[in-house]
C-alpha positions as CSV (number, residue, x, y, z in Angstrom):
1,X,74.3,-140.1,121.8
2,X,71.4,-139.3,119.9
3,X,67.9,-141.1,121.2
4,X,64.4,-142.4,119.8
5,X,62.2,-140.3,122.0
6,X,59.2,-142.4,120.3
7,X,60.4,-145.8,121.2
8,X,63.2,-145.2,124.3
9,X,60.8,-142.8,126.1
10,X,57.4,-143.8,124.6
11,X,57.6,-147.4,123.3
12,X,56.5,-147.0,120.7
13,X,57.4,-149.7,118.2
14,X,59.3,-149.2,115.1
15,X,57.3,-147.2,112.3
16,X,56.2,-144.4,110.5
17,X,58.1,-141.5,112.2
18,X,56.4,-138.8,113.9
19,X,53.4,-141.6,114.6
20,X,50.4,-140.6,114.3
21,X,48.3,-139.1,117.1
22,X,46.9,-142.4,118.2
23,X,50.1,-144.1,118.3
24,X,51.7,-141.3,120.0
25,X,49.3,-141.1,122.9
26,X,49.4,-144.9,122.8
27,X,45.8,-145.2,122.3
28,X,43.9,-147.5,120.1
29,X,43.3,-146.1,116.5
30,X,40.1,-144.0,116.4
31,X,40.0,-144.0,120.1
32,X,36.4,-141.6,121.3
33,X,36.8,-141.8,125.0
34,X,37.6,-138.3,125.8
35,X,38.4,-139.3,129.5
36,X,41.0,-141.8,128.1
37,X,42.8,-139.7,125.8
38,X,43.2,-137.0,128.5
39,X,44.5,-140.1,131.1
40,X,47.3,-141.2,128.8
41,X,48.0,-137.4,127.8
42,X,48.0,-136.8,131.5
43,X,50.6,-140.1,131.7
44,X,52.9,-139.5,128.9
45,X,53.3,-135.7,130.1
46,X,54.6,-136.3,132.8
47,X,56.9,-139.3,131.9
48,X,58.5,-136.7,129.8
49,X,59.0,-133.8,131.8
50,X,61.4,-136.3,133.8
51,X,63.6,-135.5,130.9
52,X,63.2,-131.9,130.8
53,X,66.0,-131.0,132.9
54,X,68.9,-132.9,131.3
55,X,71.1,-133.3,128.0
56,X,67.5,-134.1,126.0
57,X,66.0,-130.8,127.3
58,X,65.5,-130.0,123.8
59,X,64.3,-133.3,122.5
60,X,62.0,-133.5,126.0
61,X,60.4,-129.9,124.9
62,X,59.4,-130.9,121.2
63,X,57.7,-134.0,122.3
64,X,55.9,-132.6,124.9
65,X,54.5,-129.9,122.2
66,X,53.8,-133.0,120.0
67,X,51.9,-134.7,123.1
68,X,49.8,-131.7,123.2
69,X,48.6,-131.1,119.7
70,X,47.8,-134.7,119.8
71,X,45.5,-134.5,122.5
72,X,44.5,-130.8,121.8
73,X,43.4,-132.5,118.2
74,X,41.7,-135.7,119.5
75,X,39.8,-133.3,122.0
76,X,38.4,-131.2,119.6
77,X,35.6,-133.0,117.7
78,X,35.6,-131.2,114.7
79,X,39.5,-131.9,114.2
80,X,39.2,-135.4,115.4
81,X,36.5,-136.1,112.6
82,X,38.5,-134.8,110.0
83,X,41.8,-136.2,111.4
84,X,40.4,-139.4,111.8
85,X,38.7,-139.4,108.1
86,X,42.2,-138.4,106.8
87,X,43.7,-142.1,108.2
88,X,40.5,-143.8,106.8
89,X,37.5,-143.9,109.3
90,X,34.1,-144.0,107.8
91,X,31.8,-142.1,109.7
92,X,27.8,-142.6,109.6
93,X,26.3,-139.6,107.7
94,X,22.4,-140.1,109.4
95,X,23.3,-138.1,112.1
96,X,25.6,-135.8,113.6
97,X,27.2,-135.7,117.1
98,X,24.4,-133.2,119.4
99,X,26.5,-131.2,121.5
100,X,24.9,-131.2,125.4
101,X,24.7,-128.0,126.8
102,X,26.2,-127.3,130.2
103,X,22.7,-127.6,131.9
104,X,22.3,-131.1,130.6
105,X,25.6,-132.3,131.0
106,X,26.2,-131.5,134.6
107,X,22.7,-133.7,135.3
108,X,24.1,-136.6,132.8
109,X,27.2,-136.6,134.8
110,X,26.0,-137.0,138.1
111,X,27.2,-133.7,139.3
112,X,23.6,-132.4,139.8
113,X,19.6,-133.4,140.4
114,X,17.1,-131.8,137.4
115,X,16.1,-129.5,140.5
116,X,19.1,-128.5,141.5
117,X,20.4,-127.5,137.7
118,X,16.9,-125.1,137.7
119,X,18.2,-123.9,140.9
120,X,21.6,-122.9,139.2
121,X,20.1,-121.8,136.5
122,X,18.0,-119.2,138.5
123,X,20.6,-118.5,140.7
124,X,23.0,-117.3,137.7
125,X,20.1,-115.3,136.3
126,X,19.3,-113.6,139.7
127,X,23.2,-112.3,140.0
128,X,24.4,-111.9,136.8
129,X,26.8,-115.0,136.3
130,X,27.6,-117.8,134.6
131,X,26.0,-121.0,134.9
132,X,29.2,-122.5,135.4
133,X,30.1,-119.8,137.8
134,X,26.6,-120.5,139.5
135,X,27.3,-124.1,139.8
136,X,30.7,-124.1,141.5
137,X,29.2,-121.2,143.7
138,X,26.5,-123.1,145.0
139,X,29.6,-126.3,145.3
140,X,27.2,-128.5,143.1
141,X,30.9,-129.3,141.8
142,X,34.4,-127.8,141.6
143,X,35.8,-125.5,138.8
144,X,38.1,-127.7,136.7
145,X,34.6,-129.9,136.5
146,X,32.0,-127.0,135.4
147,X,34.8,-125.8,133.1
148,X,35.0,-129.4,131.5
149,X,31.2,-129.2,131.0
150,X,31.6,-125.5,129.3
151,X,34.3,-126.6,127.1
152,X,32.1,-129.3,125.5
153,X,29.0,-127.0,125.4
154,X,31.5,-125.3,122.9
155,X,32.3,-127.9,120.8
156,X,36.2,-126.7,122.0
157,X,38.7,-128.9,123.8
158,X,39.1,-128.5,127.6
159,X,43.3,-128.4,128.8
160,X,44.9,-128.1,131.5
161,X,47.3,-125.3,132.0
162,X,49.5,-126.9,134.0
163,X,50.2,-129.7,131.7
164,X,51.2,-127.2,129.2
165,X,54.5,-125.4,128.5
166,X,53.6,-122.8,126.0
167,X,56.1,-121.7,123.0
168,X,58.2,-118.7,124.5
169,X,58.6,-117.4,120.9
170,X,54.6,-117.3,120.4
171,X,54.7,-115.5,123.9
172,X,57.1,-112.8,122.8
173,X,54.9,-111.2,120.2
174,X,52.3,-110.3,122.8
175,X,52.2,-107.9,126.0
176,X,51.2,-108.9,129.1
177,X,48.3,-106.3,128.9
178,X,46.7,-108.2,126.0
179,X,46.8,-111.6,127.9
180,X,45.5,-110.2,130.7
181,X,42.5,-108.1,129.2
182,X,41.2,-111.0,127.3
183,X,42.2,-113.6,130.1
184,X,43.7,-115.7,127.7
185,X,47.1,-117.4,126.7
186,X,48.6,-118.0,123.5
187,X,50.0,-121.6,123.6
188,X,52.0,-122.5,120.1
189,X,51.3,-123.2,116.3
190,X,49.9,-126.2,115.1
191,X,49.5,-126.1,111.3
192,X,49.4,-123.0,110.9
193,X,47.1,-122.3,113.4
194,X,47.6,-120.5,116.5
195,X,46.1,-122.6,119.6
196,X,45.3,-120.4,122.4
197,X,43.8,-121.5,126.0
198,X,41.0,-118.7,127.0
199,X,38.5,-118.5,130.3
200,X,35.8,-118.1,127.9
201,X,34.4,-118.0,124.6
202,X,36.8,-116.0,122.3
203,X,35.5,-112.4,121.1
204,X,36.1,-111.5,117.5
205,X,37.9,-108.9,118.6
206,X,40.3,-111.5,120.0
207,X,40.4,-113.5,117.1
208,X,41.0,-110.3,115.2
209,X,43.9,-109.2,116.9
210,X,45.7,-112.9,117.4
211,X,45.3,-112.9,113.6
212,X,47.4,-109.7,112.8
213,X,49.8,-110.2,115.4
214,X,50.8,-113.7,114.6
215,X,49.5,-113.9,110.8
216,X,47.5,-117.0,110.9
217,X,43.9,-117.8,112.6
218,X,43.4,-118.5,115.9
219,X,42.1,-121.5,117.8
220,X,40.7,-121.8,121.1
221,X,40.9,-124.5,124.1
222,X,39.6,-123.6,127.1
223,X,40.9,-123.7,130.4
224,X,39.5,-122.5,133.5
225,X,39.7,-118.6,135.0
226,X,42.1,-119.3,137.7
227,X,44.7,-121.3,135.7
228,X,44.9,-118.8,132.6
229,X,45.5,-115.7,135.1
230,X,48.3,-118.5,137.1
231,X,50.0,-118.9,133.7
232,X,50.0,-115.1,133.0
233,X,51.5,-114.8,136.0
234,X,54.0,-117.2,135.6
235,X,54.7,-116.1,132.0
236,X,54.5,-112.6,132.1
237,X,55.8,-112.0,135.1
238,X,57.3,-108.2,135.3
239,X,60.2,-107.5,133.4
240,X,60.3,-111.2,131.8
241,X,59.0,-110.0,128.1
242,X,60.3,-106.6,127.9
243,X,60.9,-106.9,124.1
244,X,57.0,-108.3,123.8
245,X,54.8,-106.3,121.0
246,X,53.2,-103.4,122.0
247,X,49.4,-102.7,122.4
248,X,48.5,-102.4,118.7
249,X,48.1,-105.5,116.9
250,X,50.7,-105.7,114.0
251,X,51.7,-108.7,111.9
252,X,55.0,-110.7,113.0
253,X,57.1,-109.2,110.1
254,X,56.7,-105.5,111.0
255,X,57.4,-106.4,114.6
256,X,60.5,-107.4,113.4
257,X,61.1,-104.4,111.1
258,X,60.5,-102.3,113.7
259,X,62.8,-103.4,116.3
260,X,65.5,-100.8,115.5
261,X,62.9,-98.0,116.2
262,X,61.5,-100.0,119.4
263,X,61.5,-97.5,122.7
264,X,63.7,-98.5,125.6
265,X,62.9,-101.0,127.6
266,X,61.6,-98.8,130.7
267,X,59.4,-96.9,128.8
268,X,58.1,-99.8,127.3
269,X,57.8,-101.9,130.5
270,X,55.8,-99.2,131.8
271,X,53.4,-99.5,128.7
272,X,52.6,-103.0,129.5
273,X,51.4,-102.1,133.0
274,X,48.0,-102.1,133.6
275,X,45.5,-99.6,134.7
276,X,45.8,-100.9,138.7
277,X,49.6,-101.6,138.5
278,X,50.1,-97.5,137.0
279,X,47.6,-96.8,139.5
280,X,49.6,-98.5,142.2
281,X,53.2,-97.2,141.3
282,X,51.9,-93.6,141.5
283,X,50.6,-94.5,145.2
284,X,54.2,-95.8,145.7
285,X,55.4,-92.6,144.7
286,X,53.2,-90.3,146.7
287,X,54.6,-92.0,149.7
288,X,58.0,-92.3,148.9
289,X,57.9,-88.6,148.6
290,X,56.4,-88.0,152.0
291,X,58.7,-90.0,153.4
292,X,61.6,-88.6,151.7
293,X,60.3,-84.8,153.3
294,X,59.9,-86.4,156.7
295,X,63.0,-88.0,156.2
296,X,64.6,-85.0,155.4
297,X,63.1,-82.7,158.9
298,X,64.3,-85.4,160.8
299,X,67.9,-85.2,159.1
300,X,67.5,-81.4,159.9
301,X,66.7,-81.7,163.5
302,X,68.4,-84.8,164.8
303,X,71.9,-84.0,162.5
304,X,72.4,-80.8,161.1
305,X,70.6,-79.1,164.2
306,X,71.4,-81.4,167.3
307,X,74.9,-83.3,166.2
308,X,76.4,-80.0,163.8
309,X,74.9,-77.2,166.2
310,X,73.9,-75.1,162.9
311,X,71.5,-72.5,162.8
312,X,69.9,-73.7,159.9
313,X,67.4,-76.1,160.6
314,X,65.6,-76.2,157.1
315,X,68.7,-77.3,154.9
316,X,68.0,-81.0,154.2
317,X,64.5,-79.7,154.3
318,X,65.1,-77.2,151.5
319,X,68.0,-79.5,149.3
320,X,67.6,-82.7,149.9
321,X,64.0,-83.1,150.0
322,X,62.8,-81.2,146.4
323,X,65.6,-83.3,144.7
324,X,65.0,-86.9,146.2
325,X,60.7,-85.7,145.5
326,X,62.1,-84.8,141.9
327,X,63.1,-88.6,141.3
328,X,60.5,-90.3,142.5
329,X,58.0,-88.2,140.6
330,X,60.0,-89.2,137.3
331,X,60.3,-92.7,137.9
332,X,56.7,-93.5,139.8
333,X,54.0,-90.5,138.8
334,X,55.0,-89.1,135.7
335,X,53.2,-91.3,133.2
């Protein structure tokens, strides 16, 4: 039985189908309150995950991704603007928005005196850090809070990762190594853009390389340190992408191309590792081996010596030992 995931799940009377973004997120048309866009966001997520599991899993997964642009769009005020002139808002021309920096925000909002944002301020200069780092350090307010406050001293859209179930086919086309050196998380096209949740202020190298691999532009949201490294995690967890792209950046087409030619899987597991995890493998493999030539006396002493009576109380020592060190310096050292 096919359903009306806009009106049986949403309520949303019948209309112009997809609605648009207000209508979706069952806000009122041209809607500014950033707070109440994220509540209903927050609301209509999770009123449609409860579908997620059953015989709409499909139709539950496609409106959640519509939820998101939605809010991703109405978050970001540059989009919004635009979006909201192509439905027939007329805007003031005097004056533009002015974008509060983190500083002024965190005072605006309550979160912190004038003298305790110098404080911060000096404190982040004294150890290196950022001042939204500085803030939650000194527990002037917590994380997800600071990183709100960043996210609008970018003019980008703050989201939370865990209201978010990224494409898996935008996730395929890049290695975990990627993800994890730029602490970011590709999330899924939205007019042929590619929206991507980072810690912190994209690079140009980053944009660079999202833009050959997928073959559109990247844009960011930004989400806080802790979640984006939980998501990678999550989805890039070992062995869960094996067929991902490899380190160099390469368009989406001669990924595909290039398939036949792809190495096996183990070698190319083991090229998505990072630094500490190769680093930490070969430190499993030195042990193993010293435990496969202690292994092997005690198999010569307490067996071959005590239980067979031989003479030869170096045989495991000299056959089994060499081979079972042999292995484990193939599989865990050798790069």
């Amino acid at each position: 039985m096919a359903v009306d995931v806009y009106k049986d799940w949403l309520g949303i009377p019948d209309g112009p189908k997809p609605p648009d973004h207000y209508a979706l997120l069952r806000l009122v048309q041209f809607e500014d309150d950033v707070e109440k866009i994220s509540k209903n966001y927050t609301r209509l997520n999770a009123h449609v995950r409860k579908y997620a599991g059953g015989q709409y899993s499909n139709e539950s997964q496609n409106l959640l991704n519509e939820l998101a642009r939605a809010m991703l769009c109405l978050k970001d005020l540059g989009r919004k603007k635009e979006y909201d002139a192509s439905l027939g808002r007329e805007f003031d021309e005097s004056g533009g928005a002015v974008v509060a920096t983190l500083a002024d925000w965190i005072v605006d909002e309550g979160h912190a005196t004038s003298d305790q944002r110098d404080e911060a301020e000096s404190f982040a200069d004294a150890r290196g850090l950022s001042l939204r780092d500085a803030v939650v350090q000194m527990k002037l307010t917590d994380i997800e809070t600071a990183t709100q406050g960043y996210a609008l001293e970018l003019g980008r859209p703050y989201v939370n990762l865990a209201e978010m179930i990224p494409d898996d086919s935008v996730l395929d086309l890049i290695p975990r190594n990627v993800v994890k050196r730029h602490q970011c998380l590709p999330l899924f096209a939205d007019d042929d853009v590619l929206l991507v949740a980072c810690a912190y202020e994209p690079s140009p190298d980053l944009e660079e390389d999202m833009q050959l691999r997928y073959g559109m532009p990247m844009r960011a949201v930004i989400a806080t340190p802790l979640s984006v490294n939980q998501a990678i995690a999550q989805y890039f967890a070992p062995g869960m992408r094996d067929e991902a792209a490899g380190d160099q950046a390469a368009p989406a087409s001669k990924q595909k191309n290039s398939s036949k030619k792809a190495a096996p899987k183990k070698k190319q597991a083991a090229s998505q590792m990072t630094a500490d995890e190769l680093q930490q493998r070969k430190l499993l493999g030195v042990i193993l081996i010293c435990w496969s030539v202690i292994g092997s006396a005690a198999l010569d002493y307490f067996v071959v010596t005590k239980v067979l009576g031989w003479n030869s109380s170096y045989l495991a020592l000299l056959t089994v030992a060499p081979v079972l060190s042999f292995f484990i310096w193939a599989s865990h050292i050798k790069k």
